[in-house]
C-alpha positions as CSV (number, residue, x, y, z in Angstrom):
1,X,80.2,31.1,148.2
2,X,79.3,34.2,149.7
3,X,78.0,33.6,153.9
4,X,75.6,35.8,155.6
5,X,77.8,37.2,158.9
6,X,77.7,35.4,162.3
7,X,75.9,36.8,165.0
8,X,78.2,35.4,167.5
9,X,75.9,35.8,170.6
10,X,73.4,33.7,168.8
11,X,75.5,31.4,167.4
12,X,77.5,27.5,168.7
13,X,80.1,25.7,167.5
14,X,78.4,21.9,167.2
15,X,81.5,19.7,168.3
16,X,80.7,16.7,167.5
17,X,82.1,13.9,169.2
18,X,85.6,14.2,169.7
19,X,86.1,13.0,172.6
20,X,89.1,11.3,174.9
21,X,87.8,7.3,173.6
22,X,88.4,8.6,169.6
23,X,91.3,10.9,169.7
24,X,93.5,9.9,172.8
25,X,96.4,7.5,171.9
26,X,95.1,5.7,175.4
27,X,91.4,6.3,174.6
28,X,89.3,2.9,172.6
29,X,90.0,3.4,169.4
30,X,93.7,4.6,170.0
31,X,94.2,1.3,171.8
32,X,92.2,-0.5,169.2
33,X,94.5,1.1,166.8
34,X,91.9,2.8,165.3
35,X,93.5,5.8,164.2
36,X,93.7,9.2,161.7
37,X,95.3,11.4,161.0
38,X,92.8,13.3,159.7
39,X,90.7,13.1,162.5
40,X,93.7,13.6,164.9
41,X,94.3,17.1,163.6
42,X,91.0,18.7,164.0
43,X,90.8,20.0,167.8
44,X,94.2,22.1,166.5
45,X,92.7,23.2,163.8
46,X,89.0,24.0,165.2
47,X,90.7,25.8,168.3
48,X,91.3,29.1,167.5
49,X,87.9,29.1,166.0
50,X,86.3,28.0,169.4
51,X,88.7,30.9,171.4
52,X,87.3,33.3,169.0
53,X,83.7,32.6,169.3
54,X,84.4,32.5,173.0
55,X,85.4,35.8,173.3
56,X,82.4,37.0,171.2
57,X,79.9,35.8,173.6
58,X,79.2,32.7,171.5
59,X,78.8,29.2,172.8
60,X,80.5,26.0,172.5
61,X,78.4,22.7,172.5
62,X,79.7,19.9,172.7
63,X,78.2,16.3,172.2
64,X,79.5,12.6,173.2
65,X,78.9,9.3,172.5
66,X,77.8,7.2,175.2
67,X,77.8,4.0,175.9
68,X,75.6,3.6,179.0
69,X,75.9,1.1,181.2
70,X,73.7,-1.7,182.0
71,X,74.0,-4.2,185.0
72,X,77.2,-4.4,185.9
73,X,78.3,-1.9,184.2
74,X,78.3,-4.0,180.9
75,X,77.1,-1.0,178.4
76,X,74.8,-1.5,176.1
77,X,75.8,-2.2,172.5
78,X,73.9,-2.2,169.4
79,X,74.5,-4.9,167.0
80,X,75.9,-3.1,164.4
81,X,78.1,-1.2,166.3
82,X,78.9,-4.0,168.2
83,X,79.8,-6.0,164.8
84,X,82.0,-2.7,163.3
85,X,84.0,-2.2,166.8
86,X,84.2,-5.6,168.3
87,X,86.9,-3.6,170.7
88,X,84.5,-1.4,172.3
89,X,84.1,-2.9,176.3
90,X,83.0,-2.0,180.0
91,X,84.4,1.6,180.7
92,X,84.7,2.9,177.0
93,X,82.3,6.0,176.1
94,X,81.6,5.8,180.2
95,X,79.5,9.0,181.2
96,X,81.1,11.0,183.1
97,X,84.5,9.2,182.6
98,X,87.6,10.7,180.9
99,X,87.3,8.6,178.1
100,X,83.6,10.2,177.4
101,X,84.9,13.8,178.1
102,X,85.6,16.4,176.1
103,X,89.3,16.7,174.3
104,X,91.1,18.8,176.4
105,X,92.1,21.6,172.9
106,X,88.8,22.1,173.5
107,X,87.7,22.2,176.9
108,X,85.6,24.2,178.3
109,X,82.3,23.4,177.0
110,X,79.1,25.7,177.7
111,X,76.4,23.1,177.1
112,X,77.4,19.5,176.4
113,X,74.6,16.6,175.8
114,X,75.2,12.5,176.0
115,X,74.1,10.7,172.9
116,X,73.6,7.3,171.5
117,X,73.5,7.5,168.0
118,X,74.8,8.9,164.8
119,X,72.3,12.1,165.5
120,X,72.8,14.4,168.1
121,X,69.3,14.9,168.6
122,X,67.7,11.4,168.2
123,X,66.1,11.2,172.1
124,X,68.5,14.1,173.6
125,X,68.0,17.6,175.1
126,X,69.7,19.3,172.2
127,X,67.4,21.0,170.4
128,X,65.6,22.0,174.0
129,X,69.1,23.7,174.8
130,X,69.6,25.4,171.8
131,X,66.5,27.3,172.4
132,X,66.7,28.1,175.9
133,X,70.1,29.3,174.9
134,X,69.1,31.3,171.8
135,X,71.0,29.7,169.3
136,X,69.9,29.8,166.0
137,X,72.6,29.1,163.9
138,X,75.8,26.3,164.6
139,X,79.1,25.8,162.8
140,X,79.6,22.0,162.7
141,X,82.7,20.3,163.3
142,X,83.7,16.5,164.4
143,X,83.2,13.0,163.5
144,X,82.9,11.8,161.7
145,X,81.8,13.3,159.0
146,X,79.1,11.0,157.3
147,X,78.2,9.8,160.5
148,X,77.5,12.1,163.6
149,X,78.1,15.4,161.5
150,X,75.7,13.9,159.0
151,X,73.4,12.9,160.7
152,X,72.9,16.0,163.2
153,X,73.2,18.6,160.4
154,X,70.0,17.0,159.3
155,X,68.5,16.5,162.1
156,X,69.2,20.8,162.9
157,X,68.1,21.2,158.9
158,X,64.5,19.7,159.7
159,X,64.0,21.7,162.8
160,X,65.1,25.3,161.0
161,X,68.2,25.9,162.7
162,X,70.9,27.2,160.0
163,X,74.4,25.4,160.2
164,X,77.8,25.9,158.5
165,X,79.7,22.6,158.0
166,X,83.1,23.2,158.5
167,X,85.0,21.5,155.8
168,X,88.1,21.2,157.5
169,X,86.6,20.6,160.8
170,X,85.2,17.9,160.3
171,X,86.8,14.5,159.2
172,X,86.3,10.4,158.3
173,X,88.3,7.5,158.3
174,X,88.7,8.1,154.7
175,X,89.2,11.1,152.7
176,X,86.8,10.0,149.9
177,X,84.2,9.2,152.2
178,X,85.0,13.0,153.8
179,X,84.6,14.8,150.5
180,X,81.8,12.7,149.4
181,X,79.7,13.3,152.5
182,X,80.6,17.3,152.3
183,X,79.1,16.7,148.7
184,X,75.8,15.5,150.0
185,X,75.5,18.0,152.9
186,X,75.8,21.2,150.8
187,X,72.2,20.5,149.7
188,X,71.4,21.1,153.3
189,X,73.5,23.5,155.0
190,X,76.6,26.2,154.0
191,X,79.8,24.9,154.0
192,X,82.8,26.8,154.8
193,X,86.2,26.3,156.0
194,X,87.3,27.5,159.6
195,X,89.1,30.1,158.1
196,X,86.2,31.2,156.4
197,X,84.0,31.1,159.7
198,X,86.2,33.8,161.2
199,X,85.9,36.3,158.5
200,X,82.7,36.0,159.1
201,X,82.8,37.4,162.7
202,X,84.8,39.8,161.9
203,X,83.0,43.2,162.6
């Protein structure tokens, strides 16, 4: 597939949720033994494209599952989360803790915005930064990929913005499930690999 070029100055790199609590060996899910390896090797592999962009006068967004905390500091669970990841407990997804942040490959973030869903802009600020920012189009990378990316890439489809899905940036628990949702999201967005994306900076 042919892509349109990147205006880099108008464009983000969506990163979506990989965070310290899903890709740290001491985060939730390491501790949970929830673990990838398909998942652990995207912030390698997204990095240079994030450097790039960077240095282009691009921006790098970054969202993060939250868990927020109710009285006590208990944090508030829904049911079906709560039934998948019976591990999750007081202090994971914390806002504003290490666990919430960020991987460090990645760091620093321009813009970053809490959320509590699979969508990154069910009852956020996203698409009220995106504007003020003047970004109109976002490569999308993260997890997992028929979750979050899913999700979001829909949510920026219905509200105009143009995305790229980065193949390779983006993972799931399970391959299948990966290529399956990659499937289902080229009737929405491009799709490209992170290779791909930075050909398409180039002047």
């Amino acid at each position: 597939m042919t892509h349109a070029p990147l205006d880099p100055k108008s464009s983000g790199l969506l990163i979506v949720d990989l965070q310290n609590d899903f890709l740290h060996p001491d985060g939730a899910y390491g501790r949970a033994g929830q673990k990838s390896a398909d998942i652990g090797a995207l912030p390698d592999r997204v990095a240079p494209l994030a450097q790039k962009l960077r240095q282009a006068g691009g921006w790098i967004v970054s969202t993060q599952f939250t868990l927020v905390p109710g009285k006590g500091g208990e944090p508030f669970i829904s049911p079906h989360l709560k039934k998948m990841r019976p591990f999750l407990k007081k202090g994971d997804f914390k806002p504003g803790a290490w666990g919430h942040q960020l991987c460090d490959t990645l760091q620093p973030a321009d813009l970053s915005v809490s959320k509590i869903a699979f969508s990154a802009f069910y009852q956020t600020r996203l698409e009220w930064v995106l504007r003020n920012a003047g970004i109109d189009t976002l490569l999308v990378c993260g997890i997992v990929t028929n979750g979050g990316v899913a999700s979001t890439v829909r949510g920026a489809h219905v509200r105009d913005i143009r995305t790229i899905v980065l193949s390779d940036g983006c993972a799931a628990f399970s391959r299948d499930v990966h290529d399956s949702a990659i499937a289902d999201l080229s009737t929405v967005s491009e799709i490209a690999t992170c290779e791909e994306a930075l050909e398409m900076m180039e002047d």
